[in-house]
Each structure stands twice: as C-alpha cells, then as structure tokens.
C-alpha positions as a printed Julia matrix, in Angstrom:
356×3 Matrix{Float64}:
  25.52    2.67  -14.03
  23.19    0.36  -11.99
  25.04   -1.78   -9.52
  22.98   -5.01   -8.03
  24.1    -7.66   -6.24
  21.32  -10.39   -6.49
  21.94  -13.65   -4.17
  21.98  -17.18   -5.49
  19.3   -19.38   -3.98
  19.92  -22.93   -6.27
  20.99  -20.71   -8.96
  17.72  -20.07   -9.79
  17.6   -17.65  -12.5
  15.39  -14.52  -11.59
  12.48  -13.5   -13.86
  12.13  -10.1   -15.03
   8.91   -8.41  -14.44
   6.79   -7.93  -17.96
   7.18   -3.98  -18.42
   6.86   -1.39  -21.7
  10.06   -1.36  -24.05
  10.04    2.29  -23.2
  13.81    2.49  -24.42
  12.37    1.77  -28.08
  10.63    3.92  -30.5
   8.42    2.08  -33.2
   7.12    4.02  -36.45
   9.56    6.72  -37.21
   8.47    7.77  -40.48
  11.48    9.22  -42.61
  10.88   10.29  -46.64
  14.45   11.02  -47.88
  16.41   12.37  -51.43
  19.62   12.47  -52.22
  22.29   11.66  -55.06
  21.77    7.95  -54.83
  19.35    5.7   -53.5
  22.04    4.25  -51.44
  23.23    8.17  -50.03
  18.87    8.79  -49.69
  18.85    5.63  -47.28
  21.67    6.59  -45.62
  20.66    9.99  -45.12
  17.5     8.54  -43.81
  18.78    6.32  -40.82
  20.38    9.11  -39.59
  17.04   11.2   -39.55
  14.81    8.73  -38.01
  17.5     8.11  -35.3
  17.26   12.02  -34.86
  13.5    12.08  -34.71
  13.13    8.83  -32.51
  15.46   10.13  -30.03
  13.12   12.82  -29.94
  10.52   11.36  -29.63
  11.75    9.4   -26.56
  12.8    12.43  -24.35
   9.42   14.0   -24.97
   8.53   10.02  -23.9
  10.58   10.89  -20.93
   9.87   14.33  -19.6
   7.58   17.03  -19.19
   7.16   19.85  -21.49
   7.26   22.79  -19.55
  10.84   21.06  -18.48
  11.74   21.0   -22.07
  10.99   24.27  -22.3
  14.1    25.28  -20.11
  16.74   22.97  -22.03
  18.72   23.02  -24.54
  18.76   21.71  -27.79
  20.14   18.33  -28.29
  23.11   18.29  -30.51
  22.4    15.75  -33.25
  25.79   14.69  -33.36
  24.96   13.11  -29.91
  22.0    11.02  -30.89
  24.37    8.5   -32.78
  26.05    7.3   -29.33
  22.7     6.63  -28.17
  20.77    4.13  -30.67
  21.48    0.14  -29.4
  19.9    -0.79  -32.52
  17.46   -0.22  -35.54
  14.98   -2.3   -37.57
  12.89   -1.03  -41.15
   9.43   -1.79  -40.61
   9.04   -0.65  -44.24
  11.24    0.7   -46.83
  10.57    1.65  -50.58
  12.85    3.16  -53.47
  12.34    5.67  -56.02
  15.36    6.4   -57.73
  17.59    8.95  -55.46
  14.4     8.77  -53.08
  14.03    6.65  -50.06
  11.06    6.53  -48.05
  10.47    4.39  -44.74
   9.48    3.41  -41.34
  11.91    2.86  -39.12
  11.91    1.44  -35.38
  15.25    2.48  -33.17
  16.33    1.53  -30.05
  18.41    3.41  -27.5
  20.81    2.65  -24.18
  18.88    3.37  -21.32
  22.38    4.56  -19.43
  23.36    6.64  -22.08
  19.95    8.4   -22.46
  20.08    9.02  -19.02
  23.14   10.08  -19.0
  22.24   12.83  -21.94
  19.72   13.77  -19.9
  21.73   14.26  -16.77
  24.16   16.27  -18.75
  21.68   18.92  -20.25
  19.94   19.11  -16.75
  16.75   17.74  -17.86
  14.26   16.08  -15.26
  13.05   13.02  -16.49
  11.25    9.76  -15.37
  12.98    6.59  -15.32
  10.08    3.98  -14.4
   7.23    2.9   -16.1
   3.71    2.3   -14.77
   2.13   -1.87  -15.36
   0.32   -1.93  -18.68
  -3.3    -1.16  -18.35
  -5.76   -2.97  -20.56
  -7.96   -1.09  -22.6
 -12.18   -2.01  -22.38
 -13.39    0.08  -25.82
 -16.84   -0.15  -25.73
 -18.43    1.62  -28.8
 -22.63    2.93  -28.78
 -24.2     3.68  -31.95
 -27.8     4.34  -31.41
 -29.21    2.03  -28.57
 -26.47   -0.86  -29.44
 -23.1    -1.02  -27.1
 -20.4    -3.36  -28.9
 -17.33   -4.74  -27.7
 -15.56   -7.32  -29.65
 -15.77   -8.19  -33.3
 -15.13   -6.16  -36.45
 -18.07   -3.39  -36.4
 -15.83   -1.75  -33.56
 -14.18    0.8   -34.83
 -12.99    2.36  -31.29
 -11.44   -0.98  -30.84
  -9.5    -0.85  -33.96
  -8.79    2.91  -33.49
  -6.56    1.58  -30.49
  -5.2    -1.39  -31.81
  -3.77    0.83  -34.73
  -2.77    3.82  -32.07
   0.45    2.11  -30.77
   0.54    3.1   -26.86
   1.95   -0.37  -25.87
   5.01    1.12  -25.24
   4.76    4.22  -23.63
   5.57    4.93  -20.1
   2.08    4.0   -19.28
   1.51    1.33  -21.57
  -1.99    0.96  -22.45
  -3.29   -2.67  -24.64
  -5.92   -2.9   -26.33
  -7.56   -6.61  -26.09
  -7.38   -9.0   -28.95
 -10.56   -9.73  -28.63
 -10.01  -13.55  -29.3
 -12.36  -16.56  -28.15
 -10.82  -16.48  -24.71
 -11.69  -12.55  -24.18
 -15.03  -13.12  -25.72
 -15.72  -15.77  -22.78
 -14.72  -13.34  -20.17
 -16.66  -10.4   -20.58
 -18.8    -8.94  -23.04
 -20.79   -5.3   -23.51
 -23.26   -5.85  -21.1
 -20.98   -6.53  -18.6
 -18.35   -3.92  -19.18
 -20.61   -1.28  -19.77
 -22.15   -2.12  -16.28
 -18.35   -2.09  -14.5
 -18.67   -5.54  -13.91
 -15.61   -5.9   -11.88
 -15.19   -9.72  -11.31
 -15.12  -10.07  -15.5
 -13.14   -6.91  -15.78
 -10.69   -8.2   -13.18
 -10.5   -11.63  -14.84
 -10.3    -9.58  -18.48
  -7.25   -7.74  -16.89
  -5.19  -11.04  -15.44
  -5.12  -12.38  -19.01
  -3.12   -9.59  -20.44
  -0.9    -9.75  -16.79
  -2.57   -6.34  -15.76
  -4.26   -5.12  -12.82
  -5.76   -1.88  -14.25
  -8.46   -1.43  -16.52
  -9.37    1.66  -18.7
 -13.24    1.16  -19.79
 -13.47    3.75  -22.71
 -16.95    4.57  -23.78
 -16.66    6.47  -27.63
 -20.26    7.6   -29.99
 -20.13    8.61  -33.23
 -21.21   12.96  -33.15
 -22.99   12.81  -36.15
 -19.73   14.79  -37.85
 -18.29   12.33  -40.56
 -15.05   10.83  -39.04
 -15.59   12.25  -35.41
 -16.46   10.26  -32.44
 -17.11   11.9   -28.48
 -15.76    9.53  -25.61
 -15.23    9.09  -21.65
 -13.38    6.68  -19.86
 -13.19    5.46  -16.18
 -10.39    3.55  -14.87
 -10.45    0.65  -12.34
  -7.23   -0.08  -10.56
  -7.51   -3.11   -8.99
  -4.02   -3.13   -7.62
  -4.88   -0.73   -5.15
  -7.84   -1.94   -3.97
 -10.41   -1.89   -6.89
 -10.02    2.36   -6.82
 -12.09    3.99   -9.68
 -11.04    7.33  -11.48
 -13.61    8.91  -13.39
 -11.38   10.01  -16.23
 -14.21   12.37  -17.96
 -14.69   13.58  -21.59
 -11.89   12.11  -23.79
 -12.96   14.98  -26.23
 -14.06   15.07  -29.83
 -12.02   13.81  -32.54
 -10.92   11.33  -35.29
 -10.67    7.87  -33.03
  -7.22    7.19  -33.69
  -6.22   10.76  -32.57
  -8.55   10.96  -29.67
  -6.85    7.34  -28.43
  -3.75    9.1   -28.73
  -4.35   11.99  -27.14
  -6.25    9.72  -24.32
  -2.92    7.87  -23.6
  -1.19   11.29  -23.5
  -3.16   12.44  -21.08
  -2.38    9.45  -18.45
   1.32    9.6   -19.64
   1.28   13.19  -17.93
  -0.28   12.4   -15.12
   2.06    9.76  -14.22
   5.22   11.74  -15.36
   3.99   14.47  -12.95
   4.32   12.06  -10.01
   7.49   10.33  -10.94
   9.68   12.69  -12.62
  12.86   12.86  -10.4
  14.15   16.44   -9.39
  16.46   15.49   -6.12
  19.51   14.8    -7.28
  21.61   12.87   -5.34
  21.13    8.95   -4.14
  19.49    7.72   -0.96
  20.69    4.51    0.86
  18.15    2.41    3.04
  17.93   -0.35    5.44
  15.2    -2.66    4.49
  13.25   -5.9     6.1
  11.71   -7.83    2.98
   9.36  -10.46    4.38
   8.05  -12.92    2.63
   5.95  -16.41    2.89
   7.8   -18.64    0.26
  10.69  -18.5    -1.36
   8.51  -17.65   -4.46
   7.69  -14.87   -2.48
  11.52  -13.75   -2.21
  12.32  -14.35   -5.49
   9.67  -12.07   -7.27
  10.46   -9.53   -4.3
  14.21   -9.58   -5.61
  13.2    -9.24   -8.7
  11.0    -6.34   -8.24
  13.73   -4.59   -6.02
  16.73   -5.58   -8.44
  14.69   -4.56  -12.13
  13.26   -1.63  -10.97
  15.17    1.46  -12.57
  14.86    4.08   -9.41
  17.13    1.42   -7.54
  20.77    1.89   -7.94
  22.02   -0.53   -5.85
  20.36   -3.97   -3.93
  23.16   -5.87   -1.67
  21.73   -8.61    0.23
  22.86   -8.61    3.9
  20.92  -11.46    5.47
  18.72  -14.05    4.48
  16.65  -16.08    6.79
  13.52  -18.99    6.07
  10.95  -15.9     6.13
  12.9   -12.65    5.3
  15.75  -10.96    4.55
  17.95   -7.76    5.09
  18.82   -5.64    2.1
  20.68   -2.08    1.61
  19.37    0.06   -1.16
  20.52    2.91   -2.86
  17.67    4.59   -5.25
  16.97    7.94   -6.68
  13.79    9.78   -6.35
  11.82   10.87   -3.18
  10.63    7.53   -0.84
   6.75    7.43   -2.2
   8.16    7.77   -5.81
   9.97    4.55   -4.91
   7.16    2.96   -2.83
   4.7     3.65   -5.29
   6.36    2.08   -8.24
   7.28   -0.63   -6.47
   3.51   -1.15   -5.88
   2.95   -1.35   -9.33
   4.94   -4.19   -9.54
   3.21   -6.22   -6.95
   5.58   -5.19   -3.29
   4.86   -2.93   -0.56
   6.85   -0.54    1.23
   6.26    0.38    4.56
   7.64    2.06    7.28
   7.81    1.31   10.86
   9.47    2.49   13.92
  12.16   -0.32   13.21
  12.65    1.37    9.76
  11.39    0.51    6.67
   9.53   -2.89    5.49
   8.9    -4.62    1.54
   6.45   -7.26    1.34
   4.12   -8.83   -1.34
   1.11   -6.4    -1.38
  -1.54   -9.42   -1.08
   0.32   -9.77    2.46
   0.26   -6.34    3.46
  -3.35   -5.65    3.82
  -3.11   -5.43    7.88
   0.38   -3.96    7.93
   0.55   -1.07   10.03
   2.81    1.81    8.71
   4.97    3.56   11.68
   4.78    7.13   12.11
C-alpha cells in the first residue's frame, strides 16, 4: 500500500494531475443464457468482470511476459472489481445481452500481479491529442462530418489506455485553432495551442487515404512532443485496414512502446534524498502533487521546507530514469548532481546541469 505524507501549507487541498482511468475497463460486451432472465444477468456480471479483468492485465503488461504466467483463477477476479456500471442491457426471455464497464482496485491488481510474478507497468503516459487529417483525391479535411478518420477515433475508445490518446471534438474553439492546411504542414505554434486545450503536450498528426478497397483506408502518423522540447517521431505506415481497427491497432502500437520502457522488473524499493526547488509556492504545490500521485512512488515524507525549496525522502519502485521520465510527463524534472539528486518544474530546468 502507498504511504505519503503530504505537508499542509494553509490547508490547501492538493490537485491531482488529469491522468487515464487506466484502473477501468469500458465496453465489455457479455451475451448470456440461462434458466431465468434474472440467473442470465447474473451469470453475465460475473463474465464481463472475468473478461475486463482481462482485458486490464493485457492493459498492464507485455505479452511475451504473459506468456510465462499463469492463468488467473477466476475465482480471484471478484476481489478485484471496485465497481460496475451497464452501458447497455437488453432481455430476451432466459437471455441477457449487454455492455458492461468495471472497475478494479489498483492495490489489489497489483497485488495479483505481484503474486503470479507478472511484470507490469504501473504509470501512465499524459494523454496525447490526436490531429486525423483525412485526403481523398487532392482535398485534406480535418474537422466536420465528411471525416471519417476522425470519427473512426472518436468511436475507437483509447482515452483510457496507458497511453491515452483523444481525439479532438472538433468544436468552434478547435476549428479557430488550427485547420488542414496548417496541420498537414506541422504547424507547430497551432498544433501546440490545439494540444493545451485538451491539457496535452503531445500531438499525434495521423494522415489516413482511402486504397481504393471498399472499407479500407492506408495511414502514417508523426508525433510531436512538445514536452520535451518540440521532438518529432516519424511513426511510419499505420498499415491498411478498416479505420476503426487500424486506430486501434495505432494506439496499440504506442501502448507497447511505452510498456517496454516502464514495465518494472527490479523488485525491491529504492529510498532517495531529494532537493525540490521551486519559484512559487504554486510551483511546490503542483511539484507535491506530481511526487505524491505518481504510482512508482511509495512513499513522499517532507523533511524541510524553506521560501524556495524543500527536502523530501522517497521511496519508489522501478529503475531512476523510469521514475525521472514519468515524472517528466507530468511537468517536473529530475536531476542529479554531485549533491545528489534535484526535482524542479521542467520550464525551470532548461540550464540545469546534471552531475556526473
């Protein structure tokens, strides 16, 4: 269980960075008979819980680590759901058929998963907004209805994956930012500006053509990440496929990639000395916050606390740029100098100089 000890400045009440409900599985689909419709619905909780839970450890881990596991017991799921809601539900006699979404304990997952010995990751990325630009012919569109691309990933539900990616409204207010011209060029002060209102600082500018096959579109995407510096990734070929798939399978792809860098394997916890500087006590707050929500950290005791920084000892799991770079994501900096190691805003630490 996560211990941290926040300090009281005012009793001001700390507010939690925006992240992905990564803890909650939406759509579990779940067609059901049985003797009654009451024993069919019944019967069907219990098998969307089964398949949601499954759905979130393949959320949470690798597959090739999955491979080496075994099986969950299904008489452990129960333990785990917090909560369910029915999206939809409909009854034909002894027949129930639904969609569920279930929520789950993050400690008890975690604790399933540290009892089967399965790696698994336990923070999530800052959403990334989603720029689907779609080119039929010698016409780029962006917003409005004759987008299918842009409907394709408003109906593909990655908003809560461990790299959630949004896909813009596309309301008045986006419409004044940016539009296909200026997207398809990289524009990066109306990409930027696209990105803040959705409280993102990485963009995902997805290019999709019809391929002539009925039903089948061809895309590429580059990402822009403007919280580390404005660094572009040419993401490459999405593939070929039905646009709703090929979305999925787009988000799938970046969900890997980041699992691959922040799965934890060490077990064990590290504790740490740490300066946290700051300029306000804005500054400190959202630093705390950072520090005190973020799920690698086990433990963050305040020691000191002067006008313009403060001494903390943390306890986290995971290897030191696991930590630093999730903390990143979130807006602070960790450094390291020969005094031991430093967490600042990032705007502030554009001249720091790491130590050896």
């Amino acid at each position: 269980m996560r211990a941290v000890l926040l300090s009281v400045i005012a009793l001001v009440t700390l507010a939690t960075p925006a992240v992905a409900d990564v803890f909650t599985v939406r759509g579990v689909e779940v067609d059901e008979t049985a003797g009654s419709a009451a024993l069919a619905r019944q019967q069907a909780i219990t098998v969307g819980q089964q398949r949601a839970a499954q759905r979130l450890i393949e959320r949470l881990t690798l597959e090739e680590d999955r491979a080496f596991a075994p099986p969950i017991d299904p008489a452990r799921v129960a333990p785990l759901v917090s909560g369910y809601q029915v999206e939809e539900e409909a009854l034909a006699g002894p027949r129930y058929i639904g969609r569920l979404t279930v929520s789950f304990d993050p400690d008890a997952v975690r604790d399933l998963l540290d009892d089967v010995g399965l790696p698994y990751v336990v923070s999530s990325a800052r959403p990334a907004l989603l720029v689907p630009l779609w080119r039929e012919g010698t016409e780029t569109r962006l917003w409005g209805s004759n987008n299918p691309w842009l409907e394709a990933w408003s109906i593909a539900g990655t908003a809560d994956e461990l790299v959630p990616v949004l896909a813009p409204s596309g309301d008045l207010a986006d419409i004044a930012v940016i539009d296909a011209a200026r997207a398809i060029t990289l524009d990066r002060g109306a990409l930027q500006a696209l990105a803040a209102n959705y409280g993102s600082a990485h963009v995902l500018v997805a290019l999709a053509s019809p391929t002539g096959t009925e039903g089948q579109v061809s895309a590429r995407m580059v990402g822009i990440d403007f919280a580390h510096g404005g660094q572009q990734v040419d993401h490459g070929s999405l593939g070929v496929g039905e646009p709703v798939a090929l979305a999925r399978a787009a988000a799938a792809r970046l969900q890997d990639t980041w699992k691959q860098t922040m799965t934890v394997r060490e077990p064990g916890i590290t504790t740490a000395s740490v300066s946290v500087l700051f300029d306000s006590v804005d500054d400190w707050m959202e630093l705390q916050s950072v520090i005190a929500t973020e799920p690698l950290v086990e433990l963050a005791r305040l020691d000191a606390l002067t006008s313009d920084g403060a001494m903390m000892t943390i306890e986290h799991r995971g290897r030191q740029d696991q930590l630093a770079l999730v903390l990143r994501e979130h807006g602070a900096e960790l450094g390291q100098t020969q005094d031991g190691f430093v967490i600042m805003p990032v705007a502030d630490a554009a001249g720091f100089q790491r130590g050896p």
